[in-house]
N, C-alpha and C positions, 0 to 999 in steps of 0.2 A: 422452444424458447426463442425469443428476439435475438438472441445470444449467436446463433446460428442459421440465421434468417439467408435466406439463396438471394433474396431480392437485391437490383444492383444498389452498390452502396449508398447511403446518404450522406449529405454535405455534414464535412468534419465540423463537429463544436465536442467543446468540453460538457459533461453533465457527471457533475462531482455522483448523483446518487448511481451511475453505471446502468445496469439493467431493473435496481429493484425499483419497481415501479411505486409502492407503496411509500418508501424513501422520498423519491420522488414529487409523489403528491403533498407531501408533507413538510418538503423544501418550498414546494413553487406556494402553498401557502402561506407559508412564514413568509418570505419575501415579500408577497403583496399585503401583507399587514404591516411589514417597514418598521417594527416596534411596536405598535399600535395591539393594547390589550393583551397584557401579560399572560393575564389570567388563560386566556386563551391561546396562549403559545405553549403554554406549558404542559398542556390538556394536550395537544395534538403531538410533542414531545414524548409524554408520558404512555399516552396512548398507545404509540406505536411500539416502544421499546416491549409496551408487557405481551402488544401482540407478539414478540420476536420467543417471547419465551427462553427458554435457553440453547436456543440455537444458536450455541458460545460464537461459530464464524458469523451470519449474518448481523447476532447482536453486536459485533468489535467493529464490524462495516459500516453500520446503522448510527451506532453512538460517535465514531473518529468523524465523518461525514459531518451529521448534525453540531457536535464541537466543533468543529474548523468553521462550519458557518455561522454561527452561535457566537461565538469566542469571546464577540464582546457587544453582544446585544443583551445581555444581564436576565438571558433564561434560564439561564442554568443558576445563578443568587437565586433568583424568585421560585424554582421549583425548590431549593432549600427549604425559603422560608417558608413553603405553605406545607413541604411535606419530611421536613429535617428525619427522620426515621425512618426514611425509603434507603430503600438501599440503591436502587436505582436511580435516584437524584443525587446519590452519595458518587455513585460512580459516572454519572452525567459531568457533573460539578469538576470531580478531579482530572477528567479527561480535555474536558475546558479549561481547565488551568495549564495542563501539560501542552496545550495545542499555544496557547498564548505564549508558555515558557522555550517551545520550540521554534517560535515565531522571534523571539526576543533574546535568544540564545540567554537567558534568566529566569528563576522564577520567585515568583514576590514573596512567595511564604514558604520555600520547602520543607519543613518540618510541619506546617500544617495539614498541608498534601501527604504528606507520607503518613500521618495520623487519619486522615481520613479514609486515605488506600485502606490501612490497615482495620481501620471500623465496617468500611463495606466489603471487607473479605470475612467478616467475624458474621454480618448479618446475612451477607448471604454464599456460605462457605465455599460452594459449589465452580462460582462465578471466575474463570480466568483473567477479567477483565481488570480486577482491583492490584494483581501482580505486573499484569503485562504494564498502565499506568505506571506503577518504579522500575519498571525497567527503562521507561523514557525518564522517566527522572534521574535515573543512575547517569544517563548520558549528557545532562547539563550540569550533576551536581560530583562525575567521573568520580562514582563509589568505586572500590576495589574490588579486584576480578571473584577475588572470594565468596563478598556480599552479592554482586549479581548474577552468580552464577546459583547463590540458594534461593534469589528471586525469580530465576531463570527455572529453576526446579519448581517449585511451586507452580508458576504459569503452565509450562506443558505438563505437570502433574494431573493439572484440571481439564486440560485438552490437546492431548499429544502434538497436535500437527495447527497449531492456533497460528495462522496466516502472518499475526501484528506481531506476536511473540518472537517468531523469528527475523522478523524485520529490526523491529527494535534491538534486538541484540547484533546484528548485523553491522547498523548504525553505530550501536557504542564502540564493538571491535575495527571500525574504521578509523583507519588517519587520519582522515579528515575530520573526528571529533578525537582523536587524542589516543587513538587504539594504534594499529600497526597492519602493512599488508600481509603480512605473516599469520598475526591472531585471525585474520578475515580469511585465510587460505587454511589454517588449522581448523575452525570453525565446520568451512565447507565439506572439509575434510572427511570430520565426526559423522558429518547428519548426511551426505550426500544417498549413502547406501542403506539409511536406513526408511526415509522418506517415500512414497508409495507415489507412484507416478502422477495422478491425480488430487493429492492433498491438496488442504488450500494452501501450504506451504511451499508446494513444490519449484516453484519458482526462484528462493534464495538463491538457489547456485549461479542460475541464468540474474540474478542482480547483483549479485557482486560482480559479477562478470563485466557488466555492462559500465556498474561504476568502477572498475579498474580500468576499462578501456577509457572510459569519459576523464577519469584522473589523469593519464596518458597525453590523453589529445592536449590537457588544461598545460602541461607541463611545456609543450610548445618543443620547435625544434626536433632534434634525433628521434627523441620519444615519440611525438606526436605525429611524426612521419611514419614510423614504423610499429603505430598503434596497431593496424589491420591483423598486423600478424597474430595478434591474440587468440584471433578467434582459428587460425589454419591446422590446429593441432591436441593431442594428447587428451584432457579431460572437461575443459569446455569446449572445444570442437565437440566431443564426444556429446557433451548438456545441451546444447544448439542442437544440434541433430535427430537426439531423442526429442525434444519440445517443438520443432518442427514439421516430426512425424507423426505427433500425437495431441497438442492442445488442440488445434483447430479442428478437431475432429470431432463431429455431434455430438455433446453430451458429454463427453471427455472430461473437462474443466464444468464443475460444479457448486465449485465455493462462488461466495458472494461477487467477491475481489477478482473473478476469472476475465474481464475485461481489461482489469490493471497489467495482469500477466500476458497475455493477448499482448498490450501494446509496448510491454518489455521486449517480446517475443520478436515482433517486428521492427524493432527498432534495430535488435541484435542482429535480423539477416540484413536489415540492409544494411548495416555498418561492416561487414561480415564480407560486402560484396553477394549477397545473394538477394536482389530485390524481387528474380521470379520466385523464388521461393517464397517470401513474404507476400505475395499477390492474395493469394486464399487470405492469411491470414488480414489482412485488409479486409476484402472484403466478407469476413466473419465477424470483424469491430463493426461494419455498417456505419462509419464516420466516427464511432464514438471514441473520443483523445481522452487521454489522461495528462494531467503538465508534464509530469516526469513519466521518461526520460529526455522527451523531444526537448523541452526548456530548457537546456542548457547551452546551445548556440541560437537561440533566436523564440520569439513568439511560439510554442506549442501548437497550434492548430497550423499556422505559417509551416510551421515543417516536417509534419505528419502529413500535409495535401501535398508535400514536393516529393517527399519520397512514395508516397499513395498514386503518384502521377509519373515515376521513374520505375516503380514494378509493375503497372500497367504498360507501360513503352516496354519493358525489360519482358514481358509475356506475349507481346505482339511481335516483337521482334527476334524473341528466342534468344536474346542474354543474360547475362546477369545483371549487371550496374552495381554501384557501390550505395 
């Protein structure tokens, strides 16, 4: 896999579809048609989704990607209208709405959305994607812990260890949308031990983590001075250590999303104060950024090449760096 390529790294850019290539080819399509021939955006849309089958992880990577880039080039109305009794246009559509409504911190119709979740969970029962969808919605429209935890049931019902699933509920139990660091430290709590080193899940612990440390830094002052210390001890030290010793490792990390967690991973040692340690992991992304987590003091690519150039010094020189 590219994923693990020895070759020395390539120049960082961001590339939303990650490693899947066929993503990929199917973005830089769209693009160069700019709008231009519906009919045939939706064909290459459609296309790809049925090749994914229900490989529930790469289809949840496939479709979030394609929505965020979509959101408001009206492929996802036009696959309605030409194919309103797909179920995969049903769950296209509503995932394009949640990416707008996440965008907008609003969304235009929520009772629509949640009627339509709820028709393509009916046609195609199997499908975790039509739950995982209300679970982002739970966190704009802040449903009760009750209601999204039987939405929460539902979604890993259909795929125990489903990468967005846990993300999304992650998001709602955060402060920062109205939850608590408490509910986000309970959470971890539940799933840390039961979660299988390599799921495409595996990564929650190491992102709460990250965004409690990033909360930290935002609060400025005592806090933000003595962020570091997050990572020196007890049960994230313990999560840092074990994803250190093991994602970057051939074949290791399998899900689709394995490059997003990759540049959690590294962002975590070098905040960590451990940039030789993130050196491998570097150069196992081979350049490839994702916005978050770098994007929240500066440009993404800007500060994944400053730290990608502080654990190369920090490997030559035999320290660490922060």
């Amino acid at each position: 896999m590219a994923l693990f390529s020895s070759r020395t790294s390539r120049r960082p850019r961001i590339v939303p579809a990650l490693d899947d290539a066929e993503l990929a080819r199917v973005l830089g399509r769209l693009s160069k048609r700019n709008g231009g021939g519906r009919a045939a955006d939706v064909t290459l849309v459609s296309s790809l989704l049925a090749e994914t089958g229900d490989d529930w992880d790469r289809r949840a990577h496939r479709v979030s990607v394609l929505a965020e880039a979509t959101a408001d080039a009206g492929i996802a109305a036009a696959w309605m209208d030409k194919e309103p009794r797909s179920a995969d246009a049903l769950v296209f559509h509503s995932w394009s709405a949640l990416a707008r409504g996440l965008r907008d911190r609003r969304l235009e119709d929520a009772g629509q959305l949640v009627s339509r979740c709820y028709q393509a969970a009916e046609w195609r029962p199997e499908d975790p994607l039509p739950w995982v969808v209300l679970l982002g919605v739970s966190r704009i429209e802040r449903y009760g812990q009750n209601d999204v935890n039987a939405i929460w049931r539902e979604a890993t019902g259909r795929d125990r260890w489903h990468r967005e699933a846990y993300l999304q509920m992650l998001a709602y139990l955060s402060p920062e949308e109205g939850g608590s660091s408490a509910a986000v430290l309970d959470f971890v709590d539940v799933v840390r031990t039961r979660i299988p080193a390599n799921a495409p899940c595996a990564a929650v612990e190491l992102t709460a983590a990250v965004r409690q440390y990033q909360g930290l830094l935002a609060q400025g002052g005592v806090r933000a001075m003595t962020a570091g210390q997050l990572w020196e001890g007890g049960q994230i030290a313990a999560a840092l250590e074990q994803a250190a010793a093991l994602w970057a490792k051939p074949g290791f990390l399998q899900h689709a999303a394995a490059q997003a967690d990759l540049n959690v991973l590294a962002y975590a040692l070098c905040a960590a104060g451990r940039a030789v340690d993130a050196h491998h992991v570097f150069q196992t992304l081979q350049g490839m950024v994702t916005p978050w987590p770098w994007n929240t003091d500066g440009p993404a690519v800007q500060r994944f090449e400053q730290h990608q150039a502080k654990a190369e010094r920090g490997r030559q020189g035999g320290v660490g760096g922060a």
